[in-house]
C-alpha positions, 0 to 999 in steps of 0.5 A: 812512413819513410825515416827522416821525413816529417808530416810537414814535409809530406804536406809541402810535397803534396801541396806542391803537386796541386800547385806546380808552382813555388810562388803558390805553394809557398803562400798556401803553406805560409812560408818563403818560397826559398824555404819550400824550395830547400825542403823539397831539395832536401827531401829529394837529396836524402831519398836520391829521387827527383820528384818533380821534372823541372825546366829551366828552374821551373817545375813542369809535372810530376815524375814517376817517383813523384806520382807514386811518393804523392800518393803514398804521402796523401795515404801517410797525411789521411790516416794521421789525420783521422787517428787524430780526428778518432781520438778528439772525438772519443775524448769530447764524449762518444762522438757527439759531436760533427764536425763541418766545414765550409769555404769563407764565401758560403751562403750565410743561409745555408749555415743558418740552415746547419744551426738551425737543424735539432736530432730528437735523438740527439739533444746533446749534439755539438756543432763546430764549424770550420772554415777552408779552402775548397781542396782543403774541404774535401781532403779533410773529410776524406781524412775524417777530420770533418764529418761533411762539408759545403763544397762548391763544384768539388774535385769528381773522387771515389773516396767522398759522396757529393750530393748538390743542393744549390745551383748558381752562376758567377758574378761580375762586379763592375765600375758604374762607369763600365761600358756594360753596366747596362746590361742585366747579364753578360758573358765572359766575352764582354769583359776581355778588354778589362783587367780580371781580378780573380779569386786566387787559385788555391781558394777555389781551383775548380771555378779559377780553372773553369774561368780561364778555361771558358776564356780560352775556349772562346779565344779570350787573352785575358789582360792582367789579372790580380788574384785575391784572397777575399771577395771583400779585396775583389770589391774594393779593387773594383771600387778603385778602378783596378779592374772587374771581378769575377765572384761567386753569388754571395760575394757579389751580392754581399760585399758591393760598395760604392760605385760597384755594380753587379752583373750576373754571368750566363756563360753555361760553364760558369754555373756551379754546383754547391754539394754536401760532401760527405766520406763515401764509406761513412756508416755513422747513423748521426752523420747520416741523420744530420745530412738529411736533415739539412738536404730536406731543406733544399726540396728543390735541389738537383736530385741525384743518387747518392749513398747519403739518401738511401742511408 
């Protein structure tokens, strides 16, 4: 690792670059955005290379030092991280324990369906569930620091093994008073005169991008856009009339309140696949074991070849 520069610095590069955006970055890292702007100035300055090609102030893309300084730091930030991971697990007694993560909107049925699963091999198997956003699901397996994952439309990498078991559209949640609470499904097109309350960015980049990417498609201008962190703030700014929501299935059909109702979206680009993502060189027998047992729960998932079921 480069003298000087500590892990936290790695990871606000690296968070930066996913974001390309201060404003972003800084709430995802939880701290002011002056703050994240100095590290990066300061890391730039030592090291006498611009890592981000900037206009008017504004970051605009990644340079070549950028790129190859991401890459590396993410190397750097994984092989940290499943050092960690090793030595934890080696200390709670030979590995019986898995690690498995899941994003704050996950379908309560399928944890359930997580607890509910006993290895006869393994009676002394240990569970712990964690919870986080999506990009951070997927680095984290890929890290070691979770053994599999629940990842709604997870990013296409040769580094994890994806296996979808559920499939589901996106929801609309509407005032009752919304010209369209008639029907009992919509597109995305019926919603263009309404301010969009969307899930923020780094809660889920590949649903927030697909939204505005469907709505550009279809020459759609959304009007103002508030961004939460909970479907439960989505609902209640529906319930006061801030806008529509445009949630995952759970958050649609968990959080409704007064006054809200509920519209399924048939767009075709808003139908996603939820996946057990495990890392794709994982060899162990009881993250294996375990992985089956909880596909074989879901008969009727969408088939797909993967490492996972030829294990």
């Amino acid at each position: 690792m480069l003298p000087n520069i500590e892990l936290r610095h790695l990871y606000a590069v690296i968070v930066l670059a996913e974001e390309m955006n201060f404003t972003r970055a800084a709430h995802r890292l939880q701290i002011t955005q002056p703050a994240l702007s100095k590290q990066i100035h300061a890391i730039e300055g030592l090291h006498r290379v611009h890592l981000f090609a900037r206009d008017k102030g504004r970051i605009t893309e990644l340079t070549d030092a950028g790129r190859a300084f991401v890459e590396e730091a993410r190397l750097a930030l994984s092989h940290t991280e499943r050092a960690i991971h090793l030595a934890r697990t080696a200390d709670c007694g030979s590995g019986r324990a898995l690690m498995i993560g899941h994003s704050p909107g996950t379908d309560r049925s399928w944890v359930s369906a997580i607890l509910a699963i006993r290895l006869s091999s393994d009676e002394n198997l240990r569970i712990r569930l964690l919870t986080r956003f999506a990009l951070d699901l997927v680095r984290d397996v890929i890290a070691g620091n979770l053994n599999m994952a629940l990842v709604t439309a997870p990013p296409e990498d040769t580094r994890i093994t994806a296996v979808p078991f559920a499939r589901a559209p996106l929801y609309a949640a509407l005032p009752e008073s919304h010209r369209c609470v008639h029907r009992e499904r919509l597109v995305l097109r019926d919603l263009e005169k309404d301010d969009w309350i969307l899930s923020a960015k780094q809660v889920h980049p590949t649903i927030h991008d697909a939204i505005l990417e469907t709505a550009r498609l279809g020459a759609i201008a959304p009007k103002d856009a508030h961004e939460t962190f909970t479907e439960q703030q989505a609902v209640h700014l529906v319930a006061e009339h801030a806008g529509v929501a445009i949630l995952t299935k759970l958050s649609a059909l968990e959080f409704q309140a007064d006054g809200v109702v509920v519209r399924s979206l048939s767009d075709p680009s808003l139908c996603f696949d939820t996946c057990l993502v495990m890392r794709s060189d994982d060899d162990s027998k009881l993250t294996n074991r375990f992985a089956r047992s909880f596909l074989r729960r879901f008969p009727h998932r969408i088939l797909a070849s993967s490492q996972t079921e030829s294990r």
